[in-house]
TORVEXTOR-55536 format. One line per 5 residues: number of its first residue (from 0); their letters; for each residue x, y, z of N, C-alpha, C. Coordinates in steps of 0.001 Angstrom, whole numbers, plus 500000, padded with zeros to 6 digits. Last residue first. Layout:
NUM = a = X:Y:Z:X:Y:Z:X:Y:Z | ...
END
This chain:
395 = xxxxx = 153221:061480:198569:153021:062802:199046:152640:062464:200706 | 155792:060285:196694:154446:060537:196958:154447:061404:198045 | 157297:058718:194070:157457:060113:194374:155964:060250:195016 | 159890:055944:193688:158413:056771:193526:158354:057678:194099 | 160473:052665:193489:161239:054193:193152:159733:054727:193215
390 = xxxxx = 158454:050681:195168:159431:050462:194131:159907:052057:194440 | 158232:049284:198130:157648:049996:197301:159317:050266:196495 | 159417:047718:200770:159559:049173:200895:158876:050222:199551 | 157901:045097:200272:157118:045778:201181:157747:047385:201223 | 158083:045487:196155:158382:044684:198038:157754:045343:198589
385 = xxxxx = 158448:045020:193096:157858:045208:194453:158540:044526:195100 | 159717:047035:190245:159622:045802:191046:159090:046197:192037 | 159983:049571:188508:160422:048345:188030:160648:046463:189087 | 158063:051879:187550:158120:050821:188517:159152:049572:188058 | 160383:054941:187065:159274:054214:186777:159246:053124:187738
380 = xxxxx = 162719:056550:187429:160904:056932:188591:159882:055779:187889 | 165731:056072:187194:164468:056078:186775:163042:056172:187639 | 168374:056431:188650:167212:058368:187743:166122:057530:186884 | 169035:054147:189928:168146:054958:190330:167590:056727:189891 | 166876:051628:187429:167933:052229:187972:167737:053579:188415
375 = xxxxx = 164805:049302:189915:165470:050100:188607:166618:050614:188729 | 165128:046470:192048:164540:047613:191608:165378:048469:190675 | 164632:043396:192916:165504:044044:192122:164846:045490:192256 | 165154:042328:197097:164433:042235:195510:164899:043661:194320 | 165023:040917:200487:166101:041496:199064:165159:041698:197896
370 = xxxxx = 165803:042098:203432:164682:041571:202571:165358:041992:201196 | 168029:042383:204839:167320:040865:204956:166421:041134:204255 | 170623:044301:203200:169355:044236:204007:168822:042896:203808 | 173774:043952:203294:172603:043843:202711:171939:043078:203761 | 176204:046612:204663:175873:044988:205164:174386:044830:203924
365 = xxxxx = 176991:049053:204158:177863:048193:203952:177351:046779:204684 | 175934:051800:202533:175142:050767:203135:176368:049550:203036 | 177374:054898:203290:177583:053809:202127:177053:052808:203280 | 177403:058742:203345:177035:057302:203804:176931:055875:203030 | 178723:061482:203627:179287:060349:202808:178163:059166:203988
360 = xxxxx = 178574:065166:203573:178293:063686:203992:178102:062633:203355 | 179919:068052:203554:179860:066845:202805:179734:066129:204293 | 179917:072002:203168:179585:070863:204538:179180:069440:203270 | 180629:074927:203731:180828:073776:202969:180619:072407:203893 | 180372:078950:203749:180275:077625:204143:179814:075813:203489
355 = xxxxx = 181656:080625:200457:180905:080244:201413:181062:078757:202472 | 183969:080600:199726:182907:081756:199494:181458:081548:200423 | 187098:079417:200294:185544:079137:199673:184789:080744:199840 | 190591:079148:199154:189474:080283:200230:188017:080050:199493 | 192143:077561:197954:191863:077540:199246:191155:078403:200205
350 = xxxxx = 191012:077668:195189:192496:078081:195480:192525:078653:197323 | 188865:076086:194321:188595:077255:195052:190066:078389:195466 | 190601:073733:193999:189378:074189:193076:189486:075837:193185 | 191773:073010:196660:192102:073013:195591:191685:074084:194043 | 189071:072845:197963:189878:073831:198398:190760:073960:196930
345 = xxxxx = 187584:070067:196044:187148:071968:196268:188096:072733:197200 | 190204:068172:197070:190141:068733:195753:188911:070263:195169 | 189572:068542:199607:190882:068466:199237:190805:068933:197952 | 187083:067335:199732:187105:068089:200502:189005:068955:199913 | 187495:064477:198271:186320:065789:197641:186299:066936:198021
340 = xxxxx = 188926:063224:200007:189596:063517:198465:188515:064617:197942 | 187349:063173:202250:188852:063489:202219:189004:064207:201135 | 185298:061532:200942:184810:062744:201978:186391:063542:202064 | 186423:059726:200168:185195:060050:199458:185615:061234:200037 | 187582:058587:203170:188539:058825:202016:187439:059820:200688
335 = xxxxx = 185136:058008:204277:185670:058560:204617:187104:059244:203580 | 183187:055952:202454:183070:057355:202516:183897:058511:203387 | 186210:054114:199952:184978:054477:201241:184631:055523:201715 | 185838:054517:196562:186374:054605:197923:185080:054962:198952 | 184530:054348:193978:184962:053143:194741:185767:053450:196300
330 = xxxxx = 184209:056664:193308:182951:055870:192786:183555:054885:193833 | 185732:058855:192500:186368:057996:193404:184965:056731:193941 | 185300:060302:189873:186778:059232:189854:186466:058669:191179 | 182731:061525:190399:182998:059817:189566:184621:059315:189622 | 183508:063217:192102:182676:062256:192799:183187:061128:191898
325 = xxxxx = 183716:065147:189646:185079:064843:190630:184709:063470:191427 | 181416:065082:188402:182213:064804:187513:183139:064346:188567 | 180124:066427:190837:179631:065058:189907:180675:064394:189491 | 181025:068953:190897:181317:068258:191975:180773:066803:191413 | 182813:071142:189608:182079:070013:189253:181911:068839:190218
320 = xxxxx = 182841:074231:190825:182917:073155:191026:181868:071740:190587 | 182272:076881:188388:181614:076170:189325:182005:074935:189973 | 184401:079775:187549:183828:078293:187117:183423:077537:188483 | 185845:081789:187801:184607:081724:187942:183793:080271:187501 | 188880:081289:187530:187946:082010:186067:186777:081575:186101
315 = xxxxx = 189634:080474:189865:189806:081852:189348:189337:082083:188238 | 186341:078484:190671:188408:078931:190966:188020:080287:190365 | 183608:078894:193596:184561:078975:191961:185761:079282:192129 | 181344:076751:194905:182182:077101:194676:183148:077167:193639 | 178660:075426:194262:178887:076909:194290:180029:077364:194330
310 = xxxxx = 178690:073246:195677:178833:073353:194232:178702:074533:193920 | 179866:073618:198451:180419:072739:197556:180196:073125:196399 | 177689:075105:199508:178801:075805:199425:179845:074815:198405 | 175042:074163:199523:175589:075173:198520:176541:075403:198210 | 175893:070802:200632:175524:072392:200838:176337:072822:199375
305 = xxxxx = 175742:067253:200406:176707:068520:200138:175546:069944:200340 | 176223:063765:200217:175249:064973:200435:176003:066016:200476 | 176167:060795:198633:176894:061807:199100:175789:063213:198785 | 175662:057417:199227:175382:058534:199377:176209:059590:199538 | 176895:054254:197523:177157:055333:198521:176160:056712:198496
300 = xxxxx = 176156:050467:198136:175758:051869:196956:176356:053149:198381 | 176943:048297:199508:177758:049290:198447:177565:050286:197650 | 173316:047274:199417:175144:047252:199539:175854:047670:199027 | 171432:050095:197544:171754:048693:198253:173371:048757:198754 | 168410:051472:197474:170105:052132:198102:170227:050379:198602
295 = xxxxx = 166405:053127:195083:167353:052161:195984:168427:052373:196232 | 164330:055167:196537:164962:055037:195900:165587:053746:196644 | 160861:057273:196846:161794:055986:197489:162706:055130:196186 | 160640:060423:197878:160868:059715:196656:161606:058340:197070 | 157720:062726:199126:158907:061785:199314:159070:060856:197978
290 = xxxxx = 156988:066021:199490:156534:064444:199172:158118:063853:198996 | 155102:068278:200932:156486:067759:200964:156267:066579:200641 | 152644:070087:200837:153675:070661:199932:155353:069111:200155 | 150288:069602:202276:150900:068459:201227:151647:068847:200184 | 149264:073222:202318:149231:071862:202717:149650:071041:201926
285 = xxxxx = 150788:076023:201828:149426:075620:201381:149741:073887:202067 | 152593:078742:202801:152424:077767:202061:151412:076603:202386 | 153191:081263:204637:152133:081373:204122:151887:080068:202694 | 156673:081215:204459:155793:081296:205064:154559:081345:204013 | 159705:079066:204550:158794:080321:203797:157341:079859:204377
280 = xxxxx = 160635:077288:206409:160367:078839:206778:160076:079533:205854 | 162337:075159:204197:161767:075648:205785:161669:077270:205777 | 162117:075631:200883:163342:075548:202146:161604:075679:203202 | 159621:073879:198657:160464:075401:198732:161321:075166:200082 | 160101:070331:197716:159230:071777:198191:160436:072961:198914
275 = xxxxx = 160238:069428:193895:160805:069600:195831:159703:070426:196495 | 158655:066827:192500:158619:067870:193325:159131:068286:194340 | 161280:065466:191956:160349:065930:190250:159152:067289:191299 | 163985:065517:192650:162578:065100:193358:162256:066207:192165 | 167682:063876:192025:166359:065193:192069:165071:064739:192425
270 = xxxxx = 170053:062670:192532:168669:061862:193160:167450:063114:192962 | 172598:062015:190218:172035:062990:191154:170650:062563:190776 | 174626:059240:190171:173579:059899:189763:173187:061054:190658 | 177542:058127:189062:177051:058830:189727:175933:059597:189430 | 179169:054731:188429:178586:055708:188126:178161:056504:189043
265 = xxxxx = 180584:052626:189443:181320:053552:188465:180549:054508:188178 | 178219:051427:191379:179161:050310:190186:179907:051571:189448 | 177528:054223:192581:177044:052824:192556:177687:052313:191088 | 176763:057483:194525:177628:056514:193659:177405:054632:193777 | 174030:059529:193902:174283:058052:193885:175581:057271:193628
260 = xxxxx = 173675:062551:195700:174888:062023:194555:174706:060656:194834 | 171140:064455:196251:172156:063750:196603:172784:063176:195543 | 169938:068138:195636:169494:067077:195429:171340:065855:195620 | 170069:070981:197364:170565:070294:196484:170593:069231:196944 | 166927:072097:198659:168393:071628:199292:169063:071397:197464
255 = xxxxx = 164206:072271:199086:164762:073401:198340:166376:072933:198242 | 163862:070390:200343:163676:071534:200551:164084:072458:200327 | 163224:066730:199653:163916:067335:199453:163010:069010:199612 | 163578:063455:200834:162706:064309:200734:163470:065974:200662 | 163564:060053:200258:164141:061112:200613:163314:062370:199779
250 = xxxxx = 164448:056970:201361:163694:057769:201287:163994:059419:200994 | 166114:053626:199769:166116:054897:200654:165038:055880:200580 | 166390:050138:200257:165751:051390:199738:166328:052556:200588 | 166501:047764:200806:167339:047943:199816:167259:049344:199274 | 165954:046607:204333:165554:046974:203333:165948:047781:201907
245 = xxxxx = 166495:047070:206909:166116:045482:206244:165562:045440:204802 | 166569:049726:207840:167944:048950:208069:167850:047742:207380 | 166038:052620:205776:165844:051436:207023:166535:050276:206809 | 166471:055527:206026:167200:054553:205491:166662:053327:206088 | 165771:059087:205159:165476:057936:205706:165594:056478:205457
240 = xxxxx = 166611:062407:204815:166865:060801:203820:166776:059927:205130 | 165749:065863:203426:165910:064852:204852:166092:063676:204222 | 167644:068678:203187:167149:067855:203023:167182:066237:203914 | 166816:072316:203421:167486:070840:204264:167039:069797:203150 | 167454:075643:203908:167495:074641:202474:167637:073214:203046
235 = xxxxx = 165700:078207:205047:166906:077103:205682:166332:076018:204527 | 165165:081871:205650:164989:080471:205354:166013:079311:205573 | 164961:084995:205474:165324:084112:206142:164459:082515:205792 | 163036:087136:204370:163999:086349:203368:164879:085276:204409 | 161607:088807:206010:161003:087531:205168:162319:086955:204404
230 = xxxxx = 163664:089922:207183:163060:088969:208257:162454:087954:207362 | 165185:091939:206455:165405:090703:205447:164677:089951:206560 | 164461:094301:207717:163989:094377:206549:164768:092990:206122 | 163771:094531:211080:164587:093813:210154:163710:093824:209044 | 161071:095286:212647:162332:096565:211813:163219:095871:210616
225 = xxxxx = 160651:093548:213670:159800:093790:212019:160533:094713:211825 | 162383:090611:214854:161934:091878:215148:161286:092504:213292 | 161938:087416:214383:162641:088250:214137:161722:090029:214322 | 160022:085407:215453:160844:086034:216389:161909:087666:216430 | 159320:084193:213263:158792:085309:213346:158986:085715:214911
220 = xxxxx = 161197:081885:213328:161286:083215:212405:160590:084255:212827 | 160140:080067:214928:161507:080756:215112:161621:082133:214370 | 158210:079468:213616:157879:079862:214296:159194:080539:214745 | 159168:078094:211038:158377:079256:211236:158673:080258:212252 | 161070:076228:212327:161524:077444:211690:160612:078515:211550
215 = xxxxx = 158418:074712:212772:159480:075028:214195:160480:076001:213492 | 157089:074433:210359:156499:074798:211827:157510:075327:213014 | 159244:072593:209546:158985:073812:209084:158371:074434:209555 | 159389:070166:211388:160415:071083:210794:160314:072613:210712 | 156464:069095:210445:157339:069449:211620:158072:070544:211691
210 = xxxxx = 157086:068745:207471:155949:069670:207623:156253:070316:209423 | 158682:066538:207659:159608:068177:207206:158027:068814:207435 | 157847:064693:209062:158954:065423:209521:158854:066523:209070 | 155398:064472:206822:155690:064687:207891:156529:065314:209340 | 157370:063424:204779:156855:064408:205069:156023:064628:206181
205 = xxxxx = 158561:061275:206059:159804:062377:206115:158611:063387:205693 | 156265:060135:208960:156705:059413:207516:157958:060862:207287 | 155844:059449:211577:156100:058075:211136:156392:057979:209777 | 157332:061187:214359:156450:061320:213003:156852:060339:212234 | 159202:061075:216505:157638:061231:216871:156817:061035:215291
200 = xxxxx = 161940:061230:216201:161285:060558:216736:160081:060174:217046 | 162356:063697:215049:162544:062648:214038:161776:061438:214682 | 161630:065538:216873:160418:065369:215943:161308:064315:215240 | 164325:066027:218597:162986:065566:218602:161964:065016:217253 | 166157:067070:215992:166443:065955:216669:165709:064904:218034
195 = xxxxx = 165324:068904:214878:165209:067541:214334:165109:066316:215266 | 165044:070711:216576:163638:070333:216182:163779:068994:215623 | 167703:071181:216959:166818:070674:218232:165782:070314:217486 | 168562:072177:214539:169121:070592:214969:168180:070351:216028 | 166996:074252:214292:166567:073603:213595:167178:072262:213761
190 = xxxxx = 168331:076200:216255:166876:075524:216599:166114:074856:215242 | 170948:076009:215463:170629:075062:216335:169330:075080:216294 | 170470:077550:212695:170890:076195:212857:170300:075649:213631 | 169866:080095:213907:168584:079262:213278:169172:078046:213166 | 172055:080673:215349:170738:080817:216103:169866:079464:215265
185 = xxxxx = 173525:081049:213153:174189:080132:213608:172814:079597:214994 | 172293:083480:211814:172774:081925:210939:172921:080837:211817 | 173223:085069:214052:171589:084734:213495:171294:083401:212621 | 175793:085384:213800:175053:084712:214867:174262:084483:214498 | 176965:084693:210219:177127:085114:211475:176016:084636:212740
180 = xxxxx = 175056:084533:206971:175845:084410:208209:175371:084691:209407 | 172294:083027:205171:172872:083996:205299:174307:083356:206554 | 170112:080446:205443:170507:081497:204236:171033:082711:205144 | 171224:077354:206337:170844:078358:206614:171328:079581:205491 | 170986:073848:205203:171825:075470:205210:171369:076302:205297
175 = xxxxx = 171471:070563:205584:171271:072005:205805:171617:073397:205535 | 170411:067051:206245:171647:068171:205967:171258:069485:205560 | 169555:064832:208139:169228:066030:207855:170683:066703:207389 | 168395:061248:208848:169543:062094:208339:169093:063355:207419 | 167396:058181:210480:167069:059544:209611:168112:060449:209518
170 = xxxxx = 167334:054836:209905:168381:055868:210335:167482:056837:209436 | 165541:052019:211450:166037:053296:210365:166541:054254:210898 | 164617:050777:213797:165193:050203:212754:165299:050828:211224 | 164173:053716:215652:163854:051746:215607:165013:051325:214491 | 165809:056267:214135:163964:055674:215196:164055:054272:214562
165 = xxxxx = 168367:057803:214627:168674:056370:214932:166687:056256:215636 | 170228:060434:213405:169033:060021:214448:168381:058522:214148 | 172116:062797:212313:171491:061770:212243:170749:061122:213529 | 172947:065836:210715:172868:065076:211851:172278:063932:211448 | 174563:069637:209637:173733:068053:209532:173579:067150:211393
160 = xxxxx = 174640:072583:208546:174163:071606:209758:174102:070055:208922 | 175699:076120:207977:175765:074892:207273:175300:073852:208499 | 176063:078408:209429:175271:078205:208904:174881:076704:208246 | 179019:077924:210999:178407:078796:210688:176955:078173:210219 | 182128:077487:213181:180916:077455:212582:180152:078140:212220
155 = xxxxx = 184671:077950:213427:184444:077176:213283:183111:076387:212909 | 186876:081227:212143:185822:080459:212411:185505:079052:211879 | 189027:082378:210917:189153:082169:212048:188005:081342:212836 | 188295:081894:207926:189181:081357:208279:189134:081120:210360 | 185131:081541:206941:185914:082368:207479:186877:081625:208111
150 = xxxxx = 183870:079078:205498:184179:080106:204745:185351:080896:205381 | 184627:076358:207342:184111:077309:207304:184602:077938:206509 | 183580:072934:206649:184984:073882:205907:183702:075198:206577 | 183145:069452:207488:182697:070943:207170:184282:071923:207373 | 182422:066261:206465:183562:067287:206653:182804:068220:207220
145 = xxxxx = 182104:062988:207289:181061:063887:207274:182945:064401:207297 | 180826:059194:207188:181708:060247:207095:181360:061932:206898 | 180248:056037:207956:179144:057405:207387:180705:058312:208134 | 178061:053449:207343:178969:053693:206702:179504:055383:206944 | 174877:051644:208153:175538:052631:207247:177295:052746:207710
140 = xxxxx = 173125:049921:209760:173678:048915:208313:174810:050289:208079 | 173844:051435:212663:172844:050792:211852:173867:050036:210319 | 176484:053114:212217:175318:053402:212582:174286:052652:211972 | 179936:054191:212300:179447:053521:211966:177664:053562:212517 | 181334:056368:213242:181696:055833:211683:180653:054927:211318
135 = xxxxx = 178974:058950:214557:179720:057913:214226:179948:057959:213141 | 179482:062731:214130:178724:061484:213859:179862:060201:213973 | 180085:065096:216516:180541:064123:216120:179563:063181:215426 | 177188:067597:216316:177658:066746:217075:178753:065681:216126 | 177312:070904:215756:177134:069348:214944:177882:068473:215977
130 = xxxxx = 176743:072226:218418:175959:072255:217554:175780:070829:216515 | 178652:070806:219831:177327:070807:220427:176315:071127:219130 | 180935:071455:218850:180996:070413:218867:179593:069778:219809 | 180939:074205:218662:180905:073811:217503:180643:071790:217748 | 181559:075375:220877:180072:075012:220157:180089:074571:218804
125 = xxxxx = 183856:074291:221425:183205:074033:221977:181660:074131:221481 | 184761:076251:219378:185100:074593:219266:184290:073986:219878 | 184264:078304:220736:183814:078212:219136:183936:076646:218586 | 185789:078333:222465:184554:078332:222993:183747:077897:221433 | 188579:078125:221488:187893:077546:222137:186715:077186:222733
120 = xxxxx = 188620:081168:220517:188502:079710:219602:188430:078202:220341 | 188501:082413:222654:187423:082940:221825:187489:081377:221313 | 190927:082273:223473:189899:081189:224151:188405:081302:223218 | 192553:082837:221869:192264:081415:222239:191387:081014:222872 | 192168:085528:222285:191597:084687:220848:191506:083327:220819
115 = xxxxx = 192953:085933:224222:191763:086172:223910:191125:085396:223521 | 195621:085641:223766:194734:084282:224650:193794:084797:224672 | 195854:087659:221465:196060:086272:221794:195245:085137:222720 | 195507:089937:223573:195224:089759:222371:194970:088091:222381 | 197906:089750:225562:196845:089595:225952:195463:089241:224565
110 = xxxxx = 200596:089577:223417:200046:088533:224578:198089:088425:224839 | 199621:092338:222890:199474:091933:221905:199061:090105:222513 | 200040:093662:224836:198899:093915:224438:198525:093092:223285 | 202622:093261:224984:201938:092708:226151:200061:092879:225851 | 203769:093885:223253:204205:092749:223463:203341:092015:224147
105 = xxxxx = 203237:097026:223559:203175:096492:222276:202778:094772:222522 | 205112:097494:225844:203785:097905:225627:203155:096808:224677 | 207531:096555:224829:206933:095690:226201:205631:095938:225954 | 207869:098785:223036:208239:097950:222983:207570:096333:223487 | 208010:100853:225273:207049:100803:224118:207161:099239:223402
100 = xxxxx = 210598:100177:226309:209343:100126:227453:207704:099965:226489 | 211778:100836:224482:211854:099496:224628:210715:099492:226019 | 211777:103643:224099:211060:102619:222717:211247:101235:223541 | 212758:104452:226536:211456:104785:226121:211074:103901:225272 | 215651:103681:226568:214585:103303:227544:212743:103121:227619
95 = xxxxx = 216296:104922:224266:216383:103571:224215:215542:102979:224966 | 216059:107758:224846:215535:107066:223986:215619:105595:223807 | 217788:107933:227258:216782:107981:227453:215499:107333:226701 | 220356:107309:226557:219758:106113:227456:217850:106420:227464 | 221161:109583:224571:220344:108214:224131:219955:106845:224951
90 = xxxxx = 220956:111118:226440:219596:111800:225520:219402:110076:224881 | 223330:110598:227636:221881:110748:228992:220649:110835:227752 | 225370:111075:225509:224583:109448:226021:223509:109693:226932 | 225141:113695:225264:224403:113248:224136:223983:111415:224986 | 225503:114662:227717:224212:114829:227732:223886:114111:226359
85 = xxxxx = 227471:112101:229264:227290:113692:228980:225512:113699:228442 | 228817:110255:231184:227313:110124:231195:227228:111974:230963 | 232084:108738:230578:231312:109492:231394:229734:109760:230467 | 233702:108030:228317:234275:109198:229393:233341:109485:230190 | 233616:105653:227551:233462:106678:226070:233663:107933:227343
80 = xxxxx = 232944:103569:229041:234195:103358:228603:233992:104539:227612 | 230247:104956:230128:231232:104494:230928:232643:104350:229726 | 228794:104318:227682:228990:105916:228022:230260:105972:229167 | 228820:101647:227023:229772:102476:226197:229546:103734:227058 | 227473:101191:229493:228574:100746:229497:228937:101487:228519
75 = xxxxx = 224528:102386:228629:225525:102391:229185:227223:102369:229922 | 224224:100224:226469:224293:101746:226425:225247:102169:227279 | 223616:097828:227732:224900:097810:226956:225325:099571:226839 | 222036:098566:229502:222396:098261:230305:224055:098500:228569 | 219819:099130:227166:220073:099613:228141:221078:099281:228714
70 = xxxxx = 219824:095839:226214:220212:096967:225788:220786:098446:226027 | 218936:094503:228751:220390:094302:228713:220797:095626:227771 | 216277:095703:228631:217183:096017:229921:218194:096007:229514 | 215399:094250:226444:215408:095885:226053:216617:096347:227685 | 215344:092041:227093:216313:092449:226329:216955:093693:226240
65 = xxxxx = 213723:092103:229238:215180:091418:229747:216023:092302:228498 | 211327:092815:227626:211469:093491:229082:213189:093016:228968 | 211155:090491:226010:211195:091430:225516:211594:092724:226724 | 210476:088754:227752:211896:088367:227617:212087:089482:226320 | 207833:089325:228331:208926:089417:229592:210151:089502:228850
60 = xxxxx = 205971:089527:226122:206534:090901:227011:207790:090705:228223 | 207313:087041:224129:206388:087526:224880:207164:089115:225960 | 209076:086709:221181:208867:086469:222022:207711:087051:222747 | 208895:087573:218175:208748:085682:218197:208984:085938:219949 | 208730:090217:217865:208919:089517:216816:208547:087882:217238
55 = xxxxx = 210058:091515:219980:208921:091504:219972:208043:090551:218940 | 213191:091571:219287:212468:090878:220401:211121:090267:220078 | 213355:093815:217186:213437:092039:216732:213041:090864:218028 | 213154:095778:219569:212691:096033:218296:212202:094063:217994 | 215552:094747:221392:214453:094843:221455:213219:094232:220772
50 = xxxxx = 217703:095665:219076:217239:094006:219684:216185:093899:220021 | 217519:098308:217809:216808:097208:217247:216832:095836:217879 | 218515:099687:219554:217315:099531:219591:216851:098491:218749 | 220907:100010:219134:220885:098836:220290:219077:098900:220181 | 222138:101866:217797:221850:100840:217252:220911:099779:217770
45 = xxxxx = 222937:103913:218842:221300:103965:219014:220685:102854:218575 | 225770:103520:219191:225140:102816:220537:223355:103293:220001 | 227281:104628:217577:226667:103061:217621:225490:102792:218383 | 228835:107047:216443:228056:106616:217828:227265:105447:217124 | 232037:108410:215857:230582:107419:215667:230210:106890:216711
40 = xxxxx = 233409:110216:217909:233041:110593:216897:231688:109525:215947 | 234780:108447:219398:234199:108905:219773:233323:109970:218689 | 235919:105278:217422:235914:106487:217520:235029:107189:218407 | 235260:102330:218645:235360:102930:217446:235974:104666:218280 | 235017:100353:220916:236027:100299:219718:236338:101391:219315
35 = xxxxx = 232486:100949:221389:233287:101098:222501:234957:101664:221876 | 231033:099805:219144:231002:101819:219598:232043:101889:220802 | 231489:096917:219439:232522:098094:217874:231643:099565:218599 | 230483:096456:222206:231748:096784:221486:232182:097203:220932 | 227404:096863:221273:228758:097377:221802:229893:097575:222057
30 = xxxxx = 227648:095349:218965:227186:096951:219123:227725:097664:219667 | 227736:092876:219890:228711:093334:218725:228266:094737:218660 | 225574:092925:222013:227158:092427:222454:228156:093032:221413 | 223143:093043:220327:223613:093747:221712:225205:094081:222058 | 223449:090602:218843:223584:092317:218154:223690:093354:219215
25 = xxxxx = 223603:088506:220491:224947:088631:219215:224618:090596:219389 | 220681:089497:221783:222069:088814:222557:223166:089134:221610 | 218759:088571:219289:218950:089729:220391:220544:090043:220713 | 220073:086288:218384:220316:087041:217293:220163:088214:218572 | 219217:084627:220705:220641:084534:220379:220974:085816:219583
20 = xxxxx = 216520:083830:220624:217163:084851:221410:218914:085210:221087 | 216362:081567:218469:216300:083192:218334:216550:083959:219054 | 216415:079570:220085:217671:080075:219180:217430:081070:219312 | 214111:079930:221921:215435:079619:222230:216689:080047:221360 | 212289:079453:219712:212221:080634:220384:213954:080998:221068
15 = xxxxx = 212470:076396:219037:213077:077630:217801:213137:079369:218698 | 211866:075669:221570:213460:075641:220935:213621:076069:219996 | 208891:075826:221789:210281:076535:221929:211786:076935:221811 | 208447:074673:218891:208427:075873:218930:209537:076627:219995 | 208956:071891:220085:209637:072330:218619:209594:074079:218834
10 = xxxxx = 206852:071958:222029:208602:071609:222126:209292:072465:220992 | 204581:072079:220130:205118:072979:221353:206475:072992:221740 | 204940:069766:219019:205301:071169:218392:205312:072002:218911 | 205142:067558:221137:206029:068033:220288:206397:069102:219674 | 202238:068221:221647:203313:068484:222624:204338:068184:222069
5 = xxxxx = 200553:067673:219440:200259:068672:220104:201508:069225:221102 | 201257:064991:219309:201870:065860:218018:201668:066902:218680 | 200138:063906:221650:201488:063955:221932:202068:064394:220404 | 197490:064120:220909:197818:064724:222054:200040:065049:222204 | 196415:065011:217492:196678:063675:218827:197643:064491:219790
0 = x = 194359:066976:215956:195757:066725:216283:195826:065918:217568
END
């Protein structure tokens, strides 16, 4: 929200606060009177509790304090024009005094509540904006848009990660998901964005990286105390894609993750690896478990990456988000709109509460690379041409 919508609806708000004092004020004033009015025989005047009462409703403890006073203060006055301060008006100044001091109670605990919570959600913003860092729109030849949706409404992050990282003349790019919630979820994230976000720089191929990677989740893992009975079931699903900037190809290496979405001329392929290897952090696995698949990625071809939480998610008669099928109507928008309309249509889907954390990334190569030549199409693994980036292929 831009700074000056931010201070409008603040405006807006108070001046709806503003009216509303009015309804206090009217029911105070007409209370008293018609018991002043009426008969000594009907008593009105316990009425007066409900301004208060409706105070607490849309104001803060002070102007909940003023009301409940004037209430009081209206009491009064009928005991004055009704003959004097007997013991039934002394019994109802008393009760009035009491619920509207309760009243304030309530108002003020509730105030304090509140900016708790604000700041709670401020600090949550705040890490939230350390953990996934802002990605550019733009980076090298790419194109690049990104959402995330937390599962829990009051929360801004959880388990789900991406990022990108800029070695020489290629872009590397990690997307993620930690298996499970809450802090521990949110622990293993970051020390899996820190690992990336070194080691992308130091290792010259993605397996490689991910053999990295997975060393640095290891090792994180067995941090976990041995009382924890899910210590072995902790893991993290990534997948990594390496793009270089002069060249019509992409790389990509997959961990257990769900495999990427090709959109290109009206169609949409999903990029599977004939071998993935199992997530980061299972332990006790054997050498030259991570191999890479080089695909083409030319001008205008788009990438779209997604977490569990996208295609996992179900409407009300348990059905899975088609997230393929939805991808192919927008085959032609840029990845920010891509990223909009896909994000819009799983809430939609989902009837606006996911099940889990949701995280989309949209990258589309929008300049062609200086070295050009044909290659297949991309769910074929056969050879269908050379260059120096190598045709479609799956190596180790």
């Amino acid at each position: 929200m831009h700074v000056g919508q931010h201070i409008a609806r603040v405006r807006q708000l108070r001046q709806s606060r503003h009216a509303l004092v009015a309804i206090p004020l009217v029911l105070i004033a007409a209370i008293t009177v018609a018991d002043i009015r009426t008969p000594e025989t009907i008593h009105l005047g316990p009425l007066l509790v409900v301004a208060p009462a409706l105070t607490t409703a849309f104001a803060g403890y002070r102007l909940t304090a003023l009301i409940g006073a004037l209430a009081v203060g209206g009491q009064s006055l009928i005991a004055v024009f009704q003959g004097g301060f007997d013991e039934n008006h002394i019994a109802q100044l008393i009760g009035l005094t009491v619920l509207s001091v309760f009243a304030v109670v309530v108002c003020f605990v509730r105030d304090r509540r509140t900016e708790e919570l604000a700041q709670v959600r401020s600090v949550a913003e705040a890490a939230q904006r350390a953990l996934l860092r802002p990605l550019p729109d733009r980076l090298g030849p790419l194109h690049i848009a990104s959402s995330y949706l937390a599962a829990e409404k009051e929360a801004c992050i959880g388990g789900d990660l991406y990022a990108v990282a800029r070695t020489g003349s290629r872009t590397r790019v990690i997307i993620g998901d930690v298996r499970g919630k809450g802090l521990a979820a949110i622990e293993e994230a970051v020390t899996l964005l820190g690992a990336f976000r070194e080691a992308a720089h130091q290792h010259a191929t993605l397996p490689a990286l991910a053999d990295a990677l997975d060393r640095s989740v290891s090792r994180h893992l067995t941090q976990f105390p041995e009382a924890d009975e899910e210590s072995q079931e902790h893991f993290i699903t990534a997948l990594l894609l390496e793009i270089p900037d002069h060249s019509p190809v992409a790389r990509l290496t997959l961990c257990g993750h769900p495999p990427p979405l090709l959109l290109r001329n009206g169609r949409v392929t999903s990029l599977d690896s004939p071998h993935p290897a199992p997530p980061l952090g299972v332990v006790e696995l054997g050498p030259d478990i991570h191999t890479v698949r080089t695909f083409s990625f030319q001008a205008g071809d788009t990438l779209l990456l997604y977490t569990d939480g996208v295609a996992e998610a179900r409407d009300s008669n348990q059905a899975f988000y088609p997230l393929e099928q939805r991808a192919a109507l927008w085959t032609k928008a840029g990845p920010k709109t891509l990223v909009q309309r896909v994000q819009q249509d799983l809430l939609a889907h989902a009837g606006g509460a996911l099940g889990d954390d949701a995280a989309l990334l949209a990258l589309q190569r929008t300049t062609a690379p200086h070295t050009r030549f044909h290659i297949g199409d991309p769910a074929d693994d056969g050879v269908h041409g050379q260059a120096h980036e190598g045709p479609e292929q799956v190596t180790r």
